[in-house]
C-alpha positions in Angstrom: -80.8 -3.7 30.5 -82.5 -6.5 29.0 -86.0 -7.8 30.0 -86.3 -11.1 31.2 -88.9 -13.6 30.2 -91.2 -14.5 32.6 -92.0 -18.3 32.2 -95.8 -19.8 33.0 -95.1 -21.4 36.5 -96.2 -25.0 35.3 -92.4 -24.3 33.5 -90.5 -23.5 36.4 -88.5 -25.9 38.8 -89.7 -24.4 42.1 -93.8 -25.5 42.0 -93.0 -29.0 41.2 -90.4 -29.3 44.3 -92.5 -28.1 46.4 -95.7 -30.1 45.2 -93.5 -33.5 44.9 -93.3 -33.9 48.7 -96.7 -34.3 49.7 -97.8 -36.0 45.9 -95.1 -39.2 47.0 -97.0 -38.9 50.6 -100.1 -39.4 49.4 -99.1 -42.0 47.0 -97.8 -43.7 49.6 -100.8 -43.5 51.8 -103.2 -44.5 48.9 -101.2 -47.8 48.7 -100.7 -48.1 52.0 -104.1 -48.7 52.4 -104.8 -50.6 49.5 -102.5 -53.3 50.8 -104.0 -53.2 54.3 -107.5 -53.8 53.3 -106.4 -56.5 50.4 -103.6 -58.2 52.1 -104.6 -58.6 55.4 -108.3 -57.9 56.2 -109.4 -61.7 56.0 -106.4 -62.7 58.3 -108.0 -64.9 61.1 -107.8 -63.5 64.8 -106.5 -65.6 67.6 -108.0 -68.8 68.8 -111.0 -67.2 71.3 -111.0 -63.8 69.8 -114.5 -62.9 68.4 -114.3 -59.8 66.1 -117.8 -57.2 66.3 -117.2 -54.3 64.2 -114.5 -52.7 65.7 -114.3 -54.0 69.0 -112.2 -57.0 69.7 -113.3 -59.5 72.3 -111.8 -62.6 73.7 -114.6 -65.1 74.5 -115.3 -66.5 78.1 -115.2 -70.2 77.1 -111.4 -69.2 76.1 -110.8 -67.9 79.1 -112.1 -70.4 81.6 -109.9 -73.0 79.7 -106.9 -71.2 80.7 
């Protein structure tokens, strides 16, 4: 019999299948969220909507209009 050759794992197929799945997720993610807070945090809310922090709230002058 002859002895096989154990390679380093940073040389074998299975590690980097297995860590390519969640490296393209997180990818994804990170640029998901780059384009969210570039492209579209200083898009103007409706007409009445005041913005504080992170609570959205439509303005009583708006309302009575309607």
């Amino acid at each position: 019999m002859t002895e096989q050759q154990i390679k380093p794992w940073w040389k074998q197929l299975w590690p980097w299948l297995l860590i390519s799945g969640p490296a393209v997720a997180m990818i994804g993610c990170a640029i998901t969220i780059w384009l969210a807070v570039n492209l579209y945090a200083d898009k103007p809310l409706r007409d009445g909507v005041v913005k504080q922090g992170l609570k959205v709230e439509q303005l009583k002058a708006a309302q009575a209009n309607k």
